[in-house]
N, C-alpha and C positions, 0 to 999 in steps of 0.2 A: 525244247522249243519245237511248236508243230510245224510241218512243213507247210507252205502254200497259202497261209494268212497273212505275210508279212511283205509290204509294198515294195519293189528291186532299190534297191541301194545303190546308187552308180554317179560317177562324175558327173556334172551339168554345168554349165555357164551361167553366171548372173552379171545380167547385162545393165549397167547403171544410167538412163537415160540420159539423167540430168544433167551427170558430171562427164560422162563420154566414157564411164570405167568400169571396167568389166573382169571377172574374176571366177577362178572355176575354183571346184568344192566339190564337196561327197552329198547327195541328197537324196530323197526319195521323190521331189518334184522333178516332173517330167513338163516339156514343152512341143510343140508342135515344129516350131522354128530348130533349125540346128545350126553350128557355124564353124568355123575352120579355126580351129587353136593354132597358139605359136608352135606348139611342138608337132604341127604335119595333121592331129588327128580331129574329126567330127563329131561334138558331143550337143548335146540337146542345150537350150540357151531359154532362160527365162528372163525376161524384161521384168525392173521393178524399179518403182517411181524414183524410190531414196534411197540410196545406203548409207553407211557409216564416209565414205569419201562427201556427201552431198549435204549429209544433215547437220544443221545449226548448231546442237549440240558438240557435235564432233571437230566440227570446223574452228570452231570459236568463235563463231558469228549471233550466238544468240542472245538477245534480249532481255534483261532483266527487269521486269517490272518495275516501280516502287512505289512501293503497296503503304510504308510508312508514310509518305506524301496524301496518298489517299485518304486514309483514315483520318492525317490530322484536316484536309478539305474538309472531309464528311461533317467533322466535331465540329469545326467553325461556321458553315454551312448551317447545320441543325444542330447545335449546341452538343455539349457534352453533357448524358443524361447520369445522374447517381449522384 
């Protein structure tokens, strides 16, 4: 591996807007912002819209179309062709 191509690798904070939750990790994003961890130390902190705490999917809040309802509108609507 060459030296001096490959972007620093270091703890960061992802700050979860939505949900109010925030979580550190290993990354190569870096942020302007930094913020004071439970454990005493200051690591760079990146804001991001969603995470897996916020998102529909994960939560169990999401939506299920039904797309069978649709199609049989559609058919009665403008006939079933064939």
């Amino acid at each position: 591996m060459r030296n001096a191509i490959h972007p620093a690798y270091g703890p960061v904070v992802f700050r979860d807007r939505a949900a109010n939750h925030a979580f550190l990790t290993r990354s190569t994003m870096t942020g302007e912002k930094t913020i004071e961890w439970e454990d005493g130390n200051t690591y760079p902190v990146v804001d991001v819209e969603i995470s897996s705490v916020s998102h529909p999917f994960y939560t169990g809040t999401a939506r299920v179309l039904d797309t069978a309802g649709r199609v049989e509108r559609f058919e009665r609507r403008y006939g079933k062709q064939g």
